[in-house]
N, C-alpha and C positions, 0 to 999 in steps of 0.2 A: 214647606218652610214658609214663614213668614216675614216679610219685608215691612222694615221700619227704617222710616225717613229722619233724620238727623240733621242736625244744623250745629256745623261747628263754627270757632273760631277759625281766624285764618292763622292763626301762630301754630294751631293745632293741626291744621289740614295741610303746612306747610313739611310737619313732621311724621304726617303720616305717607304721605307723599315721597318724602325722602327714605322711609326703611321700604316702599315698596319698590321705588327706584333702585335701592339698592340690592336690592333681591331678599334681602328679610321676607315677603310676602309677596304673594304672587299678584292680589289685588288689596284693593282698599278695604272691602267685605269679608278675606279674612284677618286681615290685622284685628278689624273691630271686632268680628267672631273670636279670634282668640284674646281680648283685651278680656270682652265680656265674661267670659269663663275662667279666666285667672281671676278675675275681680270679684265673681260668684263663689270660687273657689278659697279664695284666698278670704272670704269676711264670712264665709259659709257657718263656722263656728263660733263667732263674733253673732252674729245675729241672733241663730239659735239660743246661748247663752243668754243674750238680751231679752229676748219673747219669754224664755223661760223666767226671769225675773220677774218681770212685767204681770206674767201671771201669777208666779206666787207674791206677788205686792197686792194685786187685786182680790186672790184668794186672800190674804191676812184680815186686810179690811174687812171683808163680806163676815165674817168668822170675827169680828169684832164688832160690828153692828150687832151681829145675833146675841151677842153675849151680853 
C-alpha cells in the first residue's frame, strides 16, 4: 500500500475528526480511503464518457485535415 501525505483545511479536518469520533470510522485513513473510492466511483462514468469524447473530437479533426 501506498502512503500519500495530504494537507487539509482545518474546517475539513475538523469534520473528519468528528465522524471518526463518532464512530463512523475507525481512523482518519479510512474515512479518506473510503471518500476516495466513492469519489472514483461515483465520476467513474463521468470520466470515461468525457475521454471518449475527447477522442472522438480529435479523431474528427485528424479525419478532416486528411480530407
Amino acid at each position: 500500500m501506498k502512503t500519500i501525505k495530504v494537507s487539509l483545511p482545518k474546517k475539513l479536518v475538523t469534520e473528519v475528526e468528528n465522524y471518526v469520533k463518532s464512530g463512523w470510522f475507525t481512523d482518519e485513513a479510512e474515512l479518506l480511503r473510503t471518500a476516495l473510492h466513492e469519489f472514483i466511483r461515483h465520476n467513474r462514468l463521468n470520466l470515461m464518457e468525457r475521454f471518449m469524447k475527447e477522442d472522438i473530437e480529435w479523431a474528427l479533426k485528424v479525419k478532416t485535415k486528411d480530407q
